[in-house]
C-alpha positions in Angstrom: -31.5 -31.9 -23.1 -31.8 -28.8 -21.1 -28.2 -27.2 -20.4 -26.6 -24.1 -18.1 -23.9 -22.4 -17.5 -22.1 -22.9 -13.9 -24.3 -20.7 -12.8 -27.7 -22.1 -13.7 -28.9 -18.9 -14.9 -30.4 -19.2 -18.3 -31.2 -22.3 -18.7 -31.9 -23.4 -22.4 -32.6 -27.1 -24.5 -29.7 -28.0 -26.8 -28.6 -31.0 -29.0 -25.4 -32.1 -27.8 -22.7 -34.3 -29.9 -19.4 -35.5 -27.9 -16.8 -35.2 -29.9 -14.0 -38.2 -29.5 -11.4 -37.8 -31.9 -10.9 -34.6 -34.2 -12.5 -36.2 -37.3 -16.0 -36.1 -35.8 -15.7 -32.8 -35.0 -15.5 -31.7 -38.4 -18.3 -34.1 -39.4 -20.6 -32.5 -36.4 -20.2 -28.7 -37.7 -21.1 -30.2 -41.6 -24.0 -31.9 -40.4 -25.4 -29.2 -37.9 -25.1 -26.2 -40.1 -26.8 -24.2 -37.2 -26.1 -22.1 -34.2 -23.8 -24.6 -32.4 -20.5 -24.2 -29.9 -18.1 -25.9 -28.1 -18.5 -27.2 -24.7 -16.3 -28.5 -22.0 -17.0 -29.5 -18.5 -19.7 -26.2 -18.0 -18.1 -23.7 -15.9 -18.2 -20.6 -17.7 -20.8 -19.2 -15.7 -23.4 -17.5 -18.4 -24.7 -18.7 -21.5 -21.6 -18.5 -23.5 -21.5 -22.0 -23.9 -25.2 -22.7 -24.7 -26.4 -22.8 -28.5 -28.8 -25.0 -30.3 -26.2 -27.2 -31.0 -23.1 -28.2 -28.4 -20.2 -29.5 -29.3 -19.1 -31.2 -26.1 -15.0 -31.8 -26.0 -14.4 -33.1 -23.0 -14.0 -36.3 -23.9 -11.1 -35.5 -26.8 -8.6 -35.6 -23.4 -5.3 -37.1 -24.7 -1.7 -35.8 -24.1 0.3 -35.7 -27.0 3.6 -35.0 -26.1 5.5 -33.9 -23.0 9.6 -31.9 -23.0 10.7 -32.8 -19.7 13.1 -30.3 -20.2 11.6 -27.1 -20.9 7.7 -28.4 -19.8 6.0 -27.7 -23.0 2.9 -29.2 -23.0 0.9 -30.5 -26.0 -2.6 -31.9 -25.6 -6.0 -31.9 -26.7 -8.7 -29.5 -26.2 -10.8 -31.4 -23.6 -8.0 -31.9 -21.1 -8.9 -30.5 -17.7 -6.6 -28.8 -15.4 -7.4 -31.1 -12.8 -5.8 -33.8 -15.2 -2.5 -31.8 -15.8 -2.2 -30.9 -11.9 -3.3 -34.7 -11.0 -0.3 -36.1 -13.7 2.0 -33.2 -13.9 2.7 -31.7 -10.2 4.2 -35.0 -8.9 6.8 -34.9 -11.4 7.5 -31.0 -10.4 5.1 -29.0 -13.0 2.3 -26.3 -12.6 -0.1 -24.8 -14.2 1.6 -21.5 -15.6 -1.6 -19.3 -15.0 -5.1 -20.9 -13.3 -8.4 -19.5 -13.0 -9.9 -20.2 -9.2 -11.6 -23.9 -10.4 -9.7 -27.1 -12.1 -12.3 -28.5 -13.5 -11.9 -26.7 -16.8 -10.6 -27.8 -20.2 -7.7 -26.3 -22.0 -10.3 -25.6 -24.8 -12.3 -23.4 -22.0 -9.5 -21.5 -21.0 -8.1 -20.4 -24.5 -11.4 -19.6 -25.4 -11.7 -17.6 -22.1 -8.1 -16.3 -22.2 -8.7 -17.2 -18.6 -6.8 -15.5 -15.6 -5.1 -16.0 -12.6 -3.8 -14.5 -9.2 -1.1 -14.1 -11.1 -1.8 -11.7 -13.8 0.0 -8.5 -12.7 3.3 -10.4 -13.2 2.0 -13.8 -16.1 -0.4 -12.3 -17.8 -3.3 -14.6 -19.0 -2.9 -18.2 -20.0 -3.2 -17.5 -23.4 -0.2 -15.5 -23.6 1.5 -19.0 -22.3 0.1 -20.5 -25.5 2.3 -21.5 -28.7 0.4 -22.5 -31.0 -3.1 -24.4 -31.4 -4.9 -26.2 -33.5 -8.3 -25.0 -34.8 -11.3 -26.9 -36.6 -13.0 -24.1 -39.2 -16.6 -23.9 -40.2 -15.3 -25.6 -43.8 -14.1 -28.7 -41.6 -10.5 -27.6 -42.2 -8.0 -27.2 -39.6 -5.5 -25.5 -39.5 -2.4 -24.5 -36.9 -2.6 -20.9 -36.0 0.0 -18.9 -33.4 1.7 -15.1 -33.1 3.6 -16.4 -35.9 1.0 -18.4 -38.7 -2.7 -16.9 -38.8 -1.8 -14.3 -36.4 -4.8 -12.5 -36.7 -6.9 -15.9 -36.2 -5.3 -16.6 -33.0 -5.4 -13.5 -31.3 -9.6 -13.9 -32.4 -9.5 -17.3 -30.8 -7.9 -16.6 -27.5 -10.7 -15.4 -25.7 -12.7 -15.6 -28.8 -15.4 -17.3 -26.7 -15.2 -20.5 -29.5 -16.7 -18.1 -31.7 -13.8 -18.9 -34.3 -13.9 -22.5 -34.6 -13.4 -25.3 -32.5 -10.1 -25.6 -30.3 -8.6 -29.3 -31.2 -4.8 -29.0 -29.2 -2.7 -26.3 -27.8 0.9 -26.6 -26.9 1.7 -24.5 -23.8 4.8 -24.5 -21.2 4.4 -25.6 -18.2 6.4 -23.5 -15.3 8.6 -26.0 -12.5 7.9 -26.3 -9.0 9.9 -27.5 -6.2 6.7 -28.8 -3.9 3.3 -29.0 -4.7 2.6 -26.5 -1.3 2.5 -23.0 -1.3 3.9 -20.3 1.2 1.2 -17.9 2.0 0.8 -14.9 3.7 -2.3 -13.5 4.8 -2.8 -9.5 5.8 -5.7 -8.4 7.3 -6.5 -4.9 6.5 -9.3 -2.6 8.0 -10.6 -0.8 4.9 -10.4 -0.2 0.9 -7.9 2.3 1.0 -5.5 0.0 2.6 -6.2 -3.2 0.8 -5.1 -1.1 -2.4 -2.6 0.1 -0.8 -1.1 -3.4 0.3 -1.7 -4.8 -3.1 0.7 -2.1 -4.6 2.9 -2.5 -1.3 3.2 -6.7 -2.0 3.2 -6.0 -6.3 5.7 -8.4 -6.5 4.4 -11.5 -4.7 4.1 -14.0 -7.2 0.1 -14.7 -6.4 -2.1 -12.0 -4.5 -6.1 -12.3 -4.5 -8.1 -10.6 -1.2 -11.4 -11.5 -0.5 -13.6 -8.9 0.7 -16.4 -8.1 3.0 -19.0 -6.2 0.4 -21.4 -5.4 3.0 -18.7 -3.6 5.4 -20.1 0.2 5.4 -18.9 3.1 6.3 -15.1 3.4 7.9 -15.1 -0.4 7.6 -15.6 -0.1 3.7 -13.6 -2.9 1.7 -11.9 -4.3 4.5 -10.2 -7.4 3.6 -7.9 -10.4 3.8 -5.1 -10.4 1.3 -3.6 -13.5 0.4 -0.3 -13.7 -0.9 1.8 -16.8 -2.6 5.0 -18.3 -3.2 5.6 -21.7 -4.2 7.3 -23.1 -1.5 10.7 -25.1 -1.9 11.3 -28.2 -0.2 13.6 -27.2 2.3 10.9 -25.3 3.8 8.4 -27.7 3.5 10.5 -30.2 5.3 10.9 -27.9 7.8 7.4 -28.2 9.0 7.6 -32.0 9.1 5.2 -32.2 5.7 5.7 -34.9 3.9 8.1 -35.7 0.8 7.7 -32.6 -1.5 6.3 -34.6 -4.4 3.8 -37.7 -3.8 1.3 -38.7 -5.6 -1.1 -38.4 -2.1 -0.1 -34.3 -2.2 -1.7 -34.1 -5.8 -5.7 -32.7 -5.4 -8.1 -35.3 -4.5 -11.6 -35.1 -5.7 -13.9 -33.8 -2.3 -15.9 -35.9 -0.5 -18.1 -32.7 0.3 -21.0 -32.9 -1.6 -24.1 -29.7 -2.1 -26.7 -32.6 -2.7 -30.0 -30.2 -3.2 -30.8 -26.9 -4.0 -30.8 -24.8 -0.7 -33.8 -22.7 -0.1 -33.8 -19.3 -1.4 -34.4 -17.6 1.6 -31.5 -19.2 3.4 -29.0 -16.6 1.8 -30.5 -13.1 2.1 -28.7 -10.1 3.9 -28.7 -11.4 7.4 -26.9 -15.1 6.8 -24.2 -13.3 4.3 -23.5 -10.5 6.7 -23.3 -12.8 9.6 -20.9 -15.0 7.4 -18.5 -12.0 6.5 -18.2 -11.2 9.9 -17.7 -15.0 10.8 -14.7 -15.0 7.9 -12.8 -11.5 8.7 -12.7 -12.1 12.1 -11.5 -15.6 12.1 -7.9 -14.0 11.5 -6.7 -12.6 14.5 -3.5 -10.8 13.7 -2.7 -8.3 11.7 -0.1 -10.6 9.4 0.2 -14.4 9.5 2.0 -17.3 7.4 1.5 -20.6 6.9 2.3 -23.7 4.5 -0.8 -24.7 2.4 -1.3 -27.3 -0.3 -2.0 -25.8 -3.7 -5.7 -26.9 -3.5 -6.9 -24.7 -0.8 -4.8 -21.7 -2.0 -6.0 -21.9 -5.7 -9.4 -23.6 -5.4 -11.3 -23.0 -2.3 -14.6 -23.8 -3.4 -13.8 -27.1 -5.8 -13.8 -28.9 -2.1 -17.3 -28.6 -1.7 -18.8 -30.6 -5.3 -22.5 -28.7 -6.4 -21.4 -25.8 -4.6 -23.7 -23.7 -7.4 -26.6 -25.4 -5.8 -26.4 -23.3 -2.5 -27.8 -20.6 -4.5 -30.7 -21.9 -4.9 -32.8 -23.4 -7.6 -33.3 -20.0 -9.9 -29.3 -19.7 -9.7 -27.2 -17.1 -9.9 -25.4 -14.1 -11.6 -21.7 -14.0 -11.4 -20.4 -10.4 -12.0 -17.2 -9.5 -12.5 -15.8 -6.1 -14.1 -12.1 -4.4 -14.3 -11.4 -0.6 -13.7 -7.9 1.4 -14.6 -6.2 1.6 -11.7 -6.5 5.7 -11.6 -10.2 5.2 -11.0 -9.6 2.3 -8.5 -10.3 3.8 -4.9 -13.3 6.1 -6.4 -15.0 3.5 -8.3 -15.1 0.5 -6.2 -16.0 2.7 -3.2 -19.2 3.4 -5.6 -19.8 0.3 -6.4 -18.9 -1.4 -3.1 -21.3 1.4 -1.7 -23.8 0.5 -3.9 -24.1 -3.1 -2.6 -24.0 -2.5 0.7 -27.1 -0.3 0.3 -29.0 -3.1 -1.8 -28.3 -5.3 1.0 -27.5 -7.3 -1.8 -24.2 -9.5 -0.2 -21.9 -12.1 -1.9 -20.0 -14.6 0.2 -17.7 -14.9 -2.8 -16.5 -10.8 -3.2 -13.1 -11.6 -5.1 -10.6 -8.6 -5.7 -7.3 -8.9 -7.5 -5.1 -6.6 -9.4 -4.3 -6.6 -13.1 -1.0 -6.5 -15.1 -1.2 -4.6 -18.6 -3.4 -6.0 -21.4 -3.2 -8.4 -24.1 -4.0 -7.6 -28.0 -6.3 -10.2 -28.4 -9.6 -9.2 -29.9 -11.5 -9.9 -26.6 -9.3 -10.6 -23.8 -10.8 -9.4 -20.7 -8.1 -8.2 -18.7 -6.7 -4.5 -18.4 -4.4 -3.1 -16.3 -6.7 -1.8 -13.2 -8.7 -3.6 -10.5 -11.0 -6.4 -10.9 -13.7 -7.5 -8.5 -16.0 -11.1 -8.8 -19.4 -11.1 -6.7 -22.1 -13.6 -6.8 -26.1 -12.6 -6.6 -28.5 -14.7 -6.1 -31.1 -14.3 -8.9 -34.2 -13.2 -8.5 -37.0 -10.7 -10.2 -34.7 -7.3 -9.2 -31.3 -8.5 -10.2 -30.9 -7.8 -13.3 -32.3 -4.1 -12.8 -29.9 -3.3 -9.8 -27.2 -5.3 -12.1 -27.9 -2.5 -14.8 -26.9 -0.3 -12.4 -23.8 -1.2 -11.6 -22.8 -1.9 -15.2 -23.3 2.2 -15.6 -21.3 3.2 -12.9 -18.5 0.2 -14.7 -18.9 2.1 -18.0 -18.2 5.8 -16.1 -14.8 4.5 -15.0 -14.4 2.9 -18.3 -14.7 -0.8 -17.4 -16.0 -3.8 -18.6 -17.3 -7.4 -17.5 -15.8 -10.6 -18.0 -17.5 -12.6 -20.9 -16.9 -16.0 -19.5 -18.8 -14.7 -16.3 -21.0 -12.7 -18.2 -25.1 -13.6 -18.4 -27.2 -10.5 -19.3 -24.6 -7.7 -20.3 -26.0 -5.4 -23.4 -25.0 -5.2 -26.5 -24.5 -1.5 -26.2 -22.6 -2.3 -23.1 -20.5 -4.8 -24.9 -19.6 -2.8 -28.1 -19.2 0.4 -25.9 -16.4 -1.3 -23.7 -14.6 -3.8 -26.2 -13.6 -1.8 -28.7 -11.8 -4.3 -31.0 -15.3 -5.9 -31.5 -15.6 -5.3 -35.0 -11.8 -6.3 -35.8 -13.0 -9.5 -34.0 -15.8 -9.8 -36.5 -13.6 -9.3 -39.7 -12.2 -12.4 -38.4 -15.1 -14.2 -38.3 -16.3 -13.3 -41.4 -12.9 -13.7 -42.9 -13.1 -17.5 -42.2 -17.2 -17.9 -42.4 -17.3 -18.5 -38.5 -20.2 -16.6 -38.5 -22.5 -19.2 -40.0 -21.7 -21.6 -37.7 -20.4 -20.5 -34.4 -23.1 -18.8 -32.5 -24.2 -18.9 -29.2 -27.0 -17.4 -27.1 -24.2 -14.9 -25.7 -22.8 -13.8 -28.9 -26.5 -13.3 -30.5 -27.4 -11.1 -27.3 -24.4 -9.1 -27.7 -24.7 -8.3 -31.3 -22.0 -10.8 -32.8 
């Protein structure tokens, strides 16, 4: 069958296996000793989940055991968030870090030490991660955490499932007191001051902005910074919501649908600039608050199903990078400046700030700024993509694997220097035999 990442750019054929239970698993890797990885429900955006062989897990979906008291979690691999949010937040439970989508499986997000609006005060959703349990190239699993196969675990948390496959994780789950979130949102004329606010609101719970990329000149990054609190029921009451916790306030699955592939020249410069301007200017004041559900507020875009296909039939690139926060203002201003003039725009231009790093292996996030765009593909992408990754690598930054679809290899090994501790590990437990895919074999792993 042919297979792609979430953003149907590359497209490749694969063999694919669901996996049900943990024995067959094990059984799958000894009978396709090949290039093969594991898959879950396909939103890593690249082609880090696309090898000859795919393991799909999303149908391994059990929980396994539950402490009421302290909200560790312990489940299998192909549970989605949507699953733990859809079970859990009724009975006062969230999600301790969440990427901007809930249809992803706890295997996905260990594998992509995934991230959150919450970074700068959580740190990843790895780092929320006790132990897990870990099917080897031999067949053999085995139970890895900080504490037993240190070394393996930090290699697997955003390891890319270039390790072994994920089976379980136990994780702790962080109580809530609705299932709506207080936000804020400030609207803010340029760059300098959207920094500026993030470092001004540092100790807001959740902060994302989305920004106009094709703003120019004294208008250059302006914004609209979102900030969140989970809201307590006292103040949800007060706006005449309903009861904190129903089973109705849980996220329902959208009845928006993306049914085709949109045209390609219905997003070009004009349509995205148009819908910027549309979007800034729909806030009117300066600073406003309202009560929101945590659907909207975490995941915008899961209410409109297919949205990938508004890109088109040839896809799209997601790009996503981090820079130190000394090189913040100068560097996105290039880069921000640099899309402008390419006339290149993204409707989804996604900034958030970054706590300090992790020591796993290949964890994407640094302390610094990080911005997601999405770009249309076509025959000059990947050129003008090239040229932003230079100006990245002069403010000594790096792209997100999990959104990656085209980085170098020189790129890569330049700007993740634990690489080749990363690859001890492999060797160490002969992952490199059988855990390959066409991401790691572009990037020289």
């Amino acid at each position: 069958m042919k297979l792609s990442g979430w953003g149907r750019y590359p497209i490749t054929k694969t063999q694919t296996t669901y996996a049900t239970q943990p024995g067959l698993v094990a059984s799958s890797i000894e009978a396709e000793k090949t290039t093969q990885i594991a898959r879950g429900l396909g939103r890593s955006y690249g082609d880090s989940s696309l090898a000859e062989h795919s393991i799909n897990l999303s149908k391994m979906d059990d929980f396994i055991s539950f402490n009421e008291i302290n909200g560790q979690l312990t489940c299998a691999a192909g549970v989605s968030f949507a699953e733990i949010l859809r079970v859990f937040v009724p009975k006062g439970w969230f999600l301790p870090v969440t990427p901007g989508t809930q249809f992803i499986t706890v295997g996905g997000a260990i594998a992509s030490d995934v991230h959150g609006k919450n970074h700068h005060i959580e740190g990843t959703f790895c780092e929320q991660v006790s132990s897990l349990k870990l099917c080897l190239a031999s067949g053999e699993e085995v139970e890895c955490s900080k504490v037993h196969h240190p070394h393996l675990f930090r290699a697997t948390c955003g390891g890319m499932g270039l390790t072994g496959i994920i089976l379980q994780a136990t994780f702790t789950l962080k109580p809530i007191e609705s299932a709506y979130i207080k936000e804020t949102t400030i609207k803010t004329t340029n760059l300098a001051e959207t920094l500026a606010k993030f470092e001004e609101h540092a100790s807001a719970t959740y902060s994302v902005a989305w920004i106009d990329c094709l703003a120019t000149g004294k208008q250059l990054g302006r914004s609209l910074l979102m900030l969140g609190e989970h809201a307590s029921p006292q103040k949800t009451e007060q706006t005449q919501q309903k009861p904190p916790f129903q089973d109705s306030q849980t996220a329902k699955t959208s009845k928006f649908n993306m049914p085709f592939d949109l045209p390609s020249f219905t997003l070009n410069s004009f349509t995205v600039k148009a819908f910027n301007a549309l979007y800034y200017g729909k806030v009117r004041q300066t600073q406003s608050e309202r009560l929101v559900h945590y659907a909207p507020f975490f995941y915008p875009l899961d209410s409109i199903q297919n949205w990938n296909r508004m890109y088109g039939k040839n896809g799209f690139v997601q790009y996503q990078f981090v820079i130190p926060k000394s090189a913040g203002l100068k560097g996105l201003t290039e880069i921000l400046t640099e899309i402008a003039n390419s006339k290149r725009g993204s409707f989804l231009a996604v900034l958030k700030v970054f706590g300090k790093a992790n020591d796993n292996y290949l964890s994407f996030p640094e302390e610094g700024y990080t911005l997601a765009l999405d770009f249309k593909m076509d025959n000059t992408l990947l050129a003008f993509l090239d040229k932003l990754d230079e100006i990245v690598l002069h403010y000594h930054g790096k792209l997100y694997l999990t959104k990656d679809a085209r980085m170098s290899e020189q790129m890569f090994k330049q700007s993740y220097p634990q690489w080749q501790e990363f690859q001890k590990i492999r060797y160490q437990y002969d992952a490199q035999t059988c855990f390959n895919s066409l991401q790691s074999k572009r990037l020289g792993l």
